[in-house]
C-alpha positions as CSV (number, residue, x, y, z in Angstrom):
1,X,-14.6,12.7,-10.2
2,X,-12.7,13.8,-13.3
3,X,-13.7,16.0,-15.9
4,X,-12.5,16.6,-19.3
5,X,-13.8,19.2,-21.7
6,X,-12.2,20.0,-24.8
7,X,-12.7,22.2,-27.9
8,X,-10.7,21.2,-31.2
9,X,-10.9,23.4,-34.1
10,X,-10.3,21.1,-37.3
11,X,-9.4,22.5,-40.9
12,X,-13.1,21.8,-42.5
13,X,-11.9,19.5,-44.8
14,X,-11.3,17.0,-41.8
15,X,-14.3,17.6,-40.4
16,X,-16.0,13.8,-41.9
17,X,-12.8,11.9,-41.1
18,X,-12.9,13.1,-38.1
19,X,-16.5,12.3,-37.1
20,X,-15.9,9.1,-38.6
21,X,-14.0,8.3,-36.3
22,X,-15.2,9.6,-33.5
23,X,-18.3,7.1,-33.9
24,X,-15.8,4.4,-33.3
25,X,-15.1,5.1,-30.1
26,X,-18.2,6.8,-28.1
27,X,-20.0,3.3,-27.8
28,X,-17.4,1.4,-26.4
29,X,-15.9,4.3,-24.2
30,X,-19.4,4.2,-22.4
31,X,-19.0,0.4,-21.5
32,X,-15.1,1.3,-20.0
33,X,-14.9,1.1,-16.0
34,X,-16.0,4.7,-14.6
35,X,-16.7,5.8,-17.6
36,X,-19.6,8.1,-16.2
37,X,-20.4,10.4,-19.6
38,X,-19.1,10.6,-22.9
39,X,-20.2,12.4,-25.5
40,X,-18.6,14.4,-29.1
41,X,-20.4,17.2,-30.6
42,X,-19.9,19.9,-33.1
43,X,-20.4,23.4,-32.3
44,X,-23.8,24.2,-33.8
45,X,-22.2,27.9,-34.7
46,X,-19.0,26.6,-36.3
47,X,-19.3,23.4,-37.9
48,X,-15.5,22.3,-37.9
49,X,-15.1,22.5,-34.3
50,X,-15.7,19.9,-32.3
51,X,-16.4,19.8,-28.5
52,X,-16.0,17.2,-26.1
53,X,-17.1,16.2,-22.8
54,X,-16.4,13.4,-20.6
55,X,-16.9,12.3,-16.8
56,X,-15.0,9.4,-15.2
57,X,-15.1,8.0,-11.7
58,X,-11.0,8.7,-10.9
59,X,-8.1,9.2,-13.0
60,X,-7.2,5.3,-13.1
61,X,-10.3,5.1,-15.0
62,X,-9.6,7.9,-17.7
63,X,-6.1,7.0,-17.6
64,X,-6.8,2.9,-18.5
65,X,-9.2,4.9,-21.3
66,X,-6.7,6.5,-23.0
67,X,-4.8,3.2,-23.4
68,X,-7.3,1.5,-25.2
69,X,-7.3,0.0,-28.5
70,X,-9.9,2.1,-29.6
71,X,-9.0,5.3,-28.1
72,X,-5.1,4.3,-29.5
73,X,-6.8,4.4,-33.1
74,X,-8.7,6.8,-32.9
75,X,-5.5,9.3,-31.8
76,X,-3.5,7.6,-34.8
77,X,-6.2,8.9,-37.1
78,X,-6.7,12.4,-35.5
79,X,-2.9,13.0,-36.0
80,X,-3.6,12.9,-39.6
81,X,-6.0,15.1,-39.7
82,X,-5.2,19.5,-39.5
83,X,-6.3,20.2,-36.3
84,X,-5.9,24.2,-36.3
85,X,-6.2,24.4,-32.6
86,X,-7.0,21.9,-29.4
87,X,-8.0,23.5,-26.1
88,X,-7.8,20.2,-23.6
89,X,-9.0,20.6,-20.0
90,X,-9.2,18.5,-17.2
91,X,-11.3,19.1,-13.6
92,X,-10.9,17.2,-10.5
93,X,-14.3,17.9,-8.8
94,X,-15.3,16.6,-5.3
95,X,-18.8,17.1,-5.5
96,X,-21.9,17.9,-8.3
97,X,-25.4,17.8,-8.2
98,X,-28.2,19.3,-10.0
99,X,-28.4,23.3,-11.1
100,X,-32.1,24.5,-10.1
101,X,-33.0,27.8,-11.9
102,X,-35.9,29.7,-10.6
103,X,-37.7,31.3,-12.7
């Protein structure tokens, strides 16, 4: 299983554009081939940064998702924007389950 997180930290001007966007792309990303979770959200403490998380079966998967039409426009649009900084992990996981907290 792969694992992407990322944190982008947009000028706040961008911010809209950028969300804009970003709605173009989560629906059809879920429908992709091991496409497992996808999901964009901004940080609820600093509005202009935007965190993302994704889960795909193997890397063929994300790397035919980063290919796609949508995902190719999407980039072309998010290379106009001022993206102040982009922290971009990946995680190559061979196992997960639940976390169980006892209280």
């Amino acid at each position: 299983m792969i694992i992407i997180s990322a944190r982008i930290t947009l000028d706040p001007k961008d911010v809209d554009r950028y969300i804009t966007g970003a709605r173009q792309v989560v629906v059809p990303t879920l429908a992709e081939k091991g496409c497992i979770r996808y999901s964009i959200a901004l940080d609820i403490t600093a509005p202009n940064i935007v965190c993302i998380f994704e889960e795909w079966e193997a890397e063929e998967d994300l790397m035919a998702h980063l290919s796609t039409p949508h995902i190719q426009t999407f980039l072309a649009l998010s290379a106009d924007l001022s993206i102040t900084n982009m922290e971009l992990m990946k995680y190559e996981i061979s196992a997960s389950g639940p976390l169980v907290l006892d209280a």
